[in-house]
C-alpha positions as CSV (number, residue, x, y, z in Angstrom):
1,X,147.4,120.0,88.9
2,X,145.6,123.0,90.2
3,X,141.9,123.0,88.8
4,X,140.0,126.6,88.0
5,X,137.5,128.1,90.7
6,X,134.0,126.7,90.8
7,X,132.8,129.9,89.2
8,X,134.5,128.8,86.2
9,X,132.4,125.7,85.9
10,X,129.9,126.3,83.7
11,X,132.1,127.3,81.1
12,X,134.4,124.4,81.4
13,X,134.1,121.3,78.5
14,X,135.9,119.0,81.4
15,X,135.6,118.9,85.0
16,X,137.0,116.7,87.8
17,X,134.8,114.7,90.0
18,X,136.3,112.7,93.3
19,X,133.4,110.6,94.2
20,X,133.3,108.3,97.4
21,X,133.6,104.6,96.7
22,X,130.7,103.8,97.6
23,X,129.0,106.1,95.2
24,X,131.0,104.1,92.5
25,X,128.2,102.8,90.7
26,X,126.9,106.1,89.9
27,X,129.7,107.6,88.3
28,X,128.5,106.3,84.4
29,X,125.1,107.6,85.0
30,X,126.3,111.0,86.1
31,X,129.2,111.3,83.1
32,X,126.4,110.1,80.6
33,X,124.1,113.5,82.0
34,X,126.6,115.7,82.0
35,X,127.6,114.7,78.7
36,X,123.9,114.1,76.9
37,X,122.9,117.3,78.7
38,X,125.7,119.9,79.4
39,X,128.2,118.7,76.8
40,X,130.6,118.7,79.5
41,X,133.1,115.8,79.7
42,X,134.0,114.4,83.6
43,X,137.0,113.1,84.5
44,X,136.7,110.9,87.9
45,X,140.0,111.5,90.3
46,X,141.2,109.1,92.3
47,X,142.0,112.2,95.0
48,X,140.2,115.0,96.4
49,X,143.4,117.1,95.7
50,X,143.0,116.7,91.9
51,X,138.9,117.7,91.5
52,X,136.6,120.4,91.3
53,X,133.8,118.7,92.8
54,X,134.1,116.3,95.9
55,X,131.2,114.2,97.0
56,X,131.8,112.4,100.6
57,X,129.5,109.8,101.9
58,X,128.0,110.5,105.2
59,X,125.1,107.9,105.8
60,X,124.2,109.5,109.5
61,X,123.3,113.0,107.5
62,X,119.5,113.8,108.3
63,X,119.6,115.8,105.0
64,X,119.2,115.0,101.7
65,X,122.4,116.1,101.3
66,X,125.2,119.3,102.0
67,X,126.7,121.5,99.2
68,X,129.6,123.7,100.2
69,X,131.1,126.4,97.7
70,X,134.7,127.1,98.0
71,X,137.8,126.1,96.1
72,X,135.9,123.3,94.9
73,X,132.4,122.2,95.5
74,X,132.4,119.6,98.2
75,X,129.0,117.8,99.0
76,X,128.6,115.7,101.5
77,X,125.4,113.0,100.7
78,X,123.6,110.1,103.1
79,X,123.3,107.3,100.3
80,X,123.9,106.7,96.7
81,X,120.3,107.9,95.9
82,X,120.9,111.4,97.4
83,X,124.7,111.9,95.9
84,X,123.3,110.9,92.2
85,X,120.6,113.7,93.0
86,X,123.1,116.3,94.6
87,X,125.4,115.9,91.3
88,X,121.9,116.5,89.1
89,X,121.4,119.7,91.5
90,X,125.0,120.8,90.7
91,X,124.1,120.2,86.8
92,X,121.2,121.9,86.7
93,X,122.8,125.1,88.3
94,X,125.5,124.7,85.5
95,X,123.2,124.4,82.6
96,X,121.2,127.6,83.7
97,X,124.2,129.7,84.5
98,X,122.7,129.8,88.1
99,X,124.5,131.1,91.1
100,X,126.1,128.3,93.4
101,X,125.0,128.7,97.1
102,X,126.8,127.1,99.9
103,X,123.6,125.5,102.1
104,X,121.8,122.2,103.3
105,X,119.4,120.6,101.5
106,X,116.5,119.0,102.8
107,X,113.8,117.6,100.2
108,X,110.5,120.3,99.7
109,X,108.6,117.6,97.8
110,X,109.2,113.8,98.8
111,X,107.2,113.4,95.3
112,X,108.0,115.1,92.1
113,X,105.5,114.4,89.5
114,X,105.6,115.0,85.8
115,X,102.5,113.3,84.1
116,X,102.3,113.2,80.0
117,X,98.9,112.6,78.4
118,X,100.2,110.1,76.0
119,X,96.7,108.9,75.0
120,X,95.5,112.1,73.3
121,X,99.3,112.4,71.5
122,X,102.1,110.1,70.6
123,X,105.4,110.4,72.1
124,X,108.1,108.4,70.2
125,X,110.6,106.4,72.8
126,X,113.7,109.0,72.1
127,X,111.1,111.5,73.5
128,X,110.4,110.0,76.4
129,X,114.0,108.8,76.9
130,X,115.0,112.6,76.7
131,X,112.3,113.7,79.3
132,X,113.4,111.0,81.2
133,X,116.9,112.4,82.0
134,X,115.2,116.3,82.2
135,X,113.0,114.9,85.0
136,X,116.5,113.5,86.4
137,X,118.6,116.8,86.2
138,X,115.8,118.9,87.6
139,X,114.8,116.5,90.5
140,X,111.9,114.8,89.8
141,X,111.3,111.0,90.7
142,X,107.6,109.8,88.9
143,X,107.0,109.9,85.5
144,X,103.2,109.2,85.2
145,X,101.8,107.6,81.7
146,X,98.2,108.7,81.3
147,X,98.1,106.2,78.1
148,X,94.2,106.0,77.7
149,X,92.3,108.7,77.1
150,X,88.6,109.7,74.4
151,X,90.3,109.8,71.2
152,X,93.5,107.3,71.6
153,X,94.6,104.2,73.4
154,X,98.7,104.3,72.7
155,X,100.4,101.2,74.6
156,X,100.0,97.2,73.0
157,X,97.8,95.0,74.3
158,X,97.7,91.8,73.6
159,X,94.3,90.8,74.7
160,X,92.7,94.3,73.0
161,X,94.8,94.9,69.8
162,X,91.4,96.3,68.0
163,X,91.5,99.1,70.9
164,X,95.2,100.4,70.3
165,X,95.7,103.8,68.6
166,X,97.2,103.6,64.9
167,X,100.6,105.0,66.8
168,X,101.4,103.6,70.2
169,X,104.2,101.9,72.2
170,X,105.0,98.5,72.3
171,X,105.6,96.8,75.6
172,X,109.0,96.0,74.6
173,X,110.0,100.0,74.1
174,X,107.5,100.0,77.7
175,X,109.8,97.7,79.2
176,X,112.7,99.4,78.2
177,X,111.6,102.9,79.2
178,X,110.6,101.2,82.9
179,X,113.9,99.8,82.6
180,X,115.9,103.5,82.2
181,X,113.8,105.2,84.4
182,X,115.2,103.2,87.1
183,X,118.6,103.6,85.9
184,X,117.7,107.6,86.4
185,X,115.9,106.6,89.9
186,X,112.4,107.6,88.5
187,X,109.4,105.8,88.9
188,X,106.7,105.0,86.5
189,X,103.1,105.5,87.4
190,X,101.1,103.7,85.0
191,X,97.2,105.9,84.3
192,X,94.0,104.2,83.0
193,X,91.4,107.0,83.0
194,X,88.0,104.7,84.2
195,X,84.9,105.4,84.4
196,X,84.9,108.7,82.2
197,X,87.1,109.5,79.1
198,X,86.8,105.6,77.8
199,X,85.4,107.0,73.8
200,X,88.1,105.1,72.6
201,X,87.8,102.3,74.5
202,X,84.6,101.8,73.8
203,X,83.5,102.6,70.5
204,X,83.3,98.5,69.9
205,X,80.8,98.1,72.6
206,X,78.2,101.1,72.2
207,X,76.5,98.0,74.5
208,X,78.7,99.1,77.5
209,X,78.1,102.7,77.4
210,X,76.2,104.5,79.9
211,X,72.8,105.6,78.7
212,X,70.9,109.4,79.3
213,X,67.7,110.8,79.0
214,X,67.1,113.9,77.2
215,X,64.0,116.7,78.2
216,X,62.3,114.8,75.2
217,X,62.6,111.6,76.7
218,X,64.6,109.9,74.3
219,X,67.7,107.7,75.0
220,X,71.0,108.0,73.9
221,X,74.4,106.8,74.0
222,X,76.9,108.8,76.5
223,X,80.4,107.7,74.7
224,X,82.9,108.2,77.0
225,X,81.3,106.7,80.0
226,X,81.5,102.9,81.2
227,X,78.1,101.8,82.5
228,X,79.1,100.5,85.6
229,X,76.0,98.4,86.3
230,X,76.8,96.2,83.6
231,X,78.6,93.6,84.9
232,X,80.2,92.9,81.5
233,X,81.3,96.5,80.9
234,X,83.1,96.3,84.4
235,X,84.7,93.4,83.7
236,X,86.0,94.4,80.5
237,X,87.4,97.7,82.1
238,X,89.1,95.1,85.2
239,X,90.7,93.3,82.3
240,X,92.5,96.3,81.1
241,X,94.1,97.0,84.3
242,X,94.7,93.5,84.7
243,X,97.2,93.5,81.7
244,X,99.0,96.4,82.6
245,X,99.4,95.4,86.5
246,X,101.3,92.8,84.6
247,X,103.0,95.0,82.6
248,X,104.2,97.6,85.1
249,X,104.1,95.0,88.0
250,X,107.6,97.0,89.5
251,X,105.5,100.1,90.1
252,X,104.2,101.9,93.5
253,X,101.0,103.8,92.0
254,X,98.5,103.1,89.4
255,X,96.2,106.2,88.8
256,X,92.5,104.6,88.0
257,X,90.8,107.9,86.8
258,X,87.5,108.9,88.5
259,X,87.2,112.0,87.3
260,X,84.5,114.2,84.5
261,X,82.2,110.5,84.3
262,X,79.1,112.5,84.2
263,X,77.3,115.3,85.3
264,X,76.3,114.9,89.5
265,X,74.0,117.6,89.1
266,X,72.0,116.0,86.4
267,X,72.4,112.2,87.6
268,X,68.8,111.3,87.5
269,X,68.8,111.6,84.0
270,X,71.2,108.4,83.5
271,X,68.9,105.7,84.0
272,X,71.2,103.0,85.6
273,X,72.1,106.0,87.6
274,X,68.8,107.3,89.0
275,X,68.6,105.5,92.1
276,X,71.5,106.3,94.5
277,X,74.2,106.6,91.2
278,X,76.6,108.4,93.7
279,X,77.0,105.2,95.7
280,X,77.2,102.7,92.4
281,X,79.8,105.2,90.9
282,X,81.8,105.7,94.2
283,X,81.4,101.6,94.7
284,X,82.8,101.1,90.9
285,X,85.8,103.3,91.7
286,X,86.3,101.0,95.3
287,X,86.3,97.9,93.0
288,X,88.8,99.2,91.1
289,X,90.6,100.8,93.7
290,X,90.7,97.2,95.9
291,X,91.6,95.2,92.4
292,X,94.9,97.2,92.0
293,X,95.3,97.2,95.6
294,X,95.2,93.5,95.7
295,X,97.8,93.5,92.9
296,X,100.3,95.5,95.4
297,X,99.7,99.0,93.9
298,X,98.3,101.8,95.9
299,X,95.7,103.2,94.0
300,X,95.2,107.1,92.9
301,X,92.0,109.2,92.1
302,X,91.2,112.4,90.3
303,X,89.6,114.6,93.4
304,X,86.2,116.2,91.3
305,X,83.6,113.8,91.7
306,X,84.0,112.9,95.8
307,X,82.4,114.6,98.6
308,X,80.2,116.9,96.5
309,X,78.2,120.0,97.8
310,X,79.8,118.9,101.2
311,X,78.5,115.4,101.4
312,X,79.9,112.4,103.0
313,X,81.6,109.7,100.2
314,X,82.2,106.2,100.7
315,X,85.3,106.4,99.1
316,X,87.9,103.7,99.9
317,X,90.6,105.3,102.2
318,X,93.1,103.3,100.5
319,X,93.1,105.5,97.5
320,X,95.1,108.9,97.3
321,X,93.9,111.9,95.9
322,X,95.6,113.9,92.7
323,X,93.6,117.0,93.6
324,X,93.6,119.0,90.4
325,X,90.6,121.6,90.5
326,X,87.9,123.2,92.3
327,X,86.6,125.3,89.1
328,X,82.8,124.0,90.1
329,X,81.3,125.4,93.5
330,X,80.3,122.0,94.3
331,X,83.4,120.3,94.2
332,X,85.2,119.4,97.7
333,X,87.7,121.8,98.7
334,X,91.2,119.7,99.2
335,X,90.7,120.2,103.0
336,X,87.6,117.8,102.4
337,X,90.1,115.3,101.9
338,X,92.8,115.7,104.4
339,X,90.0,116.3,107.3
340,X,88.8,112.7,106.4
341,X,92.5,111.2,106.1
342,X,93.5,111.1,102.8
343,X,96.6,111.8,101.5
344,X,96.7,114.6,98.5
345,X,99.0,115.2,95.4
346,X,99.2,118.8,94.2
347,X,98.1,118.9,90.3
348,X,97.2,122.9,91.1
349,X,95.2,123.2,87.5
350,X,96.6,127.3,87.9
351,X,99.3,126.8,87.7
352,X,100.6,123.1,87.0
353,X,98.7,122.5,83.8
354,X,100.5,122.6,80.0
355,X,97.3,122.5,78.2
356,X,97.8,121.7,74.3
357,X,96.0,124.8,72.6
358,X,95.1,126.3,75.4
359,X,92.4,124.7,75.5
360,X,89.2,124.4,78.1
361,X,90.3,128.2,78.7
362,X,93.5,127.6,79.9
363,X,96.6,129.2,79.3
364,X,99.7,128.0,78.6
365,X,101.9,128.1,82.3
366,X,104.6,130.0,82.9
367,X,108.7,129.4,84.9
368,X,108.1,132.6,86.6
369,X,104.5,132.5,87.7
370,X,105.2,128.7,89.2
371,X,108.7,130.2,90.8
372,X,107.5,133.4,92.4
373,X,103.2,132.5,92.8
374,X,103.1,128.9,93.6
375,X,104.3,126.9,96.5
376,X,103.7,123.3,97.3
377,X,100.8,124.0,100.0
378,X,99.1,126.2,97.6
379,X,96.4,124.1,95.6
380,X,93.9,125.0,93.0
381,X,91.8,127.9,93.5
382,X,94.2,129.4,95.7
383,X,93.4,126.8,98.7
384,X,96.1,126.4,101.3
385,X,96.7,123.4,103.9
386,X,97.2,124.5,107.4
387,X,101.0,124.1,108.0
388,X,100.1,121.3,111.0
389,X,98.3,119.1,108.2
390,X,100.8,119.8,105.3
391,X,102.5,116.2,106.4
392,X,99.5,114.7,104.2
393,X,100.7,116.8,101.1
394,X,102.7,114.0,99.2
395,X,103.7,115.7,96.4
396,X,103.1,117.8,93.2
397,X,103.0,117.5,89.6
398,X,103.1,119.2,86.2
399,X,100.9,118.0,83.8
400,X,100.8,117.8,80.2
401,X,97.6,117.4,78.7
402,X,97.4,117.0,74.7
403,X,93.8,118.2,74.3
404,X,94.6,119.6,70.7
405,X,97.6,117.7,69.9
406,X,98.4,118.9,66.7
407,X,99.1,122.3,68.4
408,X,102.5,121.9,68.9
409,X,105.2,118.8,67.8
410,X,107.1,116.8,70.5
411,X,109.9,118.6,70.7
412,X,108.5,121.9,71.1
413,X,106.4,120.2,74.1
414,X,110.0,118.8,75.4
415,X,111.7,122.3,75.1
416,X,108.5,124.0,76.8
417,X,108.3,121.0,79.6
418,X,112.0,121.7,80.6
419,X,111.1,125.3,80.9
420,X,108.5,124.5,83.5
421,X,110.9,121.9,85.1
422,X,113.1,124.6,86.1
423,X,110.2,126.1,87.4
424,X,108.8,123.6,89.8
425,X,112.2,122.4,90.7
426,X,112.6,126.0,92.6
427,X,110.6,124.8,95.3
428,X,112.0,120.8,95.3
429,X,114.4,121.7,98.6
430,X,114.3,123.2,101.6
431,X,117.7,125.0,102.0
């Protein structure tokens, strides 16, 4: 039978899909979206005659894939991969009532980051499930779990069970979100903040925390820093990312943290940390960064405390950089890091950052600002990578930070997040 015009689609409850055969084993997953997230019901054809939407197979396609508008929407898609995402593209056009343009789609972003501060909040598993397939329809491929944070400590451990937060995740509902977001072709990137924002961690061991000096010349305890020249502390903090290597032993990344330890200006004032502390802190962060290494993840590192006042860092170059701010003078600019051959992840703190209460003196981020001011190559404090290095830019990535977490519930975070999806995923394709 004769199907209604694509520009009847979004108002349709059923529409026809012909997918290639050897697409076949995505046709649940894209019926389940369009169902869970349009409330739209699709009906796979066995001929292109009979649908609305056609997706061919063509594996020699440089492209991520080709969307033609006509009589029906035909797209034409290199791999399974690349038709699932071509189908999410079509979705997300549908659920925001957007115009459908005929065009060819090469990716903007090979990386599409969203990163939830789950240490400082609770999400439940249905939560995270439902972000899960939002990340899906608007594009994005890395979900990354910041799970340790000051004031919580949210995923089971077996070796630390005194450390975990009242509410947390077990690694059974772990396992099973690892195990959908590879369903939905997302990645997890598993985040232990070290050797800064450990409060939690270490509110047991007031022994392992890093000592200071005040004017008065009295000592006190500095909570939510590790004191990395104990050898103790650093093995405790080696053990925690020894458990969840094991636990997220399928993933590419593990972020180790690095950033807001203490403050460079004032080093002398840490004991352990008055002679050369820039090199024992930079050689901490290496140990870490060869111990996950050695565990086949590539590491990542906040980019605040490297390269300072435009001095030289003995930084691994096996880390990458999640380059979030440049709010202090002293800080590095990004182009720091790509002159010296790292590779950098866009967390622009302008405009990328949901901050729960606004707090630190941001403000909350808007869809419009992140569609019409931001672009990929534009990082924090409006700095910009030269178009012949932008090869080095891997990727970028909302964050959600739960600094006051009682300021809003989970599913007003979920409803905002989606918001800013739609924002970031303006920019995910080159057309």
């Amino acid at each position: 039978m004769k199907q209604p015009r694509i520009s009847s689609l979004a108002k349709l409850q059923k529409i026809y899909f012909f997918l290639d055969q050897s697409f076949a084993k995505e046709k649940e997953k894209i019926a389940y979206l369009y169902s869970q997230l349009l409330n739209k019901k699709i009906y796979f054809v066995e001929t292109v005659e009979e649908a609305q939407v056609v997706v061919n197979s063509s594996p020699n396609l440089k492209a991520s894939f080709i969307l033609n508008e006509g009589e029906t929407v035909v797209i034409q898609a290199r791999c399974s991969l690349t038709a699932f995402r071509a189908t999410m593209y079509l979705a997300k056009l549908l659920k925001t009532d957007a115009e459908i343009k005929s065009g060819t789609f090469h990716d903007g972003l090979a990386e599409r980051i969203i990163m939830l501060d789950i240490g400082r909040k609770y999400f439940s598993p249905s939560g995270l499930r439902l972000i899960l397939e939002q990340m899906a329809l608007h594009g994005f491929n890395y979900l990354q779990l910041h799970f340790s944070e000051n004031t919580g400590f949210r995923i089971e451990s077996e070796n630390y069970p005194e450390l975990v937060s009242e509410k947390y995740l077990t690694t059974t509902e772990v396992k099973e979100l690892i195990r959908y977001a590879e369903y939905l072709s997302i990645e997890i990137i598993p985040d232990i903040d070290t050797p800064g924002h450990m409060e939690h961690l270490l509110k047991e061991s007031p022994e392992w925390q890093l000592s200071i000096e005040n004017k008065y010349g009295e000592i006190h305890k500095v909570s939510s820093a590790l004191d990395i020249t104990n050898e103790q502390a650093v093995a405790f903090s080696l053990s925690l990312y020894q458990e969840y290597m094991l636990l997220f032993a399928g993933s590419r990344y593990f972020h180790i943290g690095g950033d807001e330890f203490v403050d460079f200006d004032q080093i002398k004032q840490y004991p352990a940390l008055a002679d050369e502390g820039i090199k024992k802190f930079e050689a901490y962060v290496n140990t870490v960064a060869d111990f996950v290494k050695g565990h086949g993840f590539i590491p990542r590192v906040w980019n605040d405390a490297f390269f300072r006042r435009g001095k030289s860092s003995t930084l691994t170059k096996e880390v990458e950089i999640t380059y979030w701010t440049k709010w202090q003078k002293q800080m590095a600019p990004v182009q720091t890091f790509v002159d010296e051959g790292y590779s950098v992840i866009n967390f622009n703190d302008n405009y990328l950052y949901y901050v729960l209460g606004e707090n630190a003196g941001y403000t909350y981020p808007t869809t419009e600002k992140i569609k019409q001011e931001w672009r990929p190559d534009l990082f924090a404090s409006q700095q910009q990578i030269p178009s012949e290095q932008q090869s080095k830019i891997k990727g970028a990535a909302l964050a959600v930070w739960c600094d006051k977490p009682e300021a809003k519930d989970e599913k007003e975070i979920i409803t905002d997040l989606e918001k800013l999806m739609e924002g970031l995923s303006f920019h995910l394709y080159n057309v």
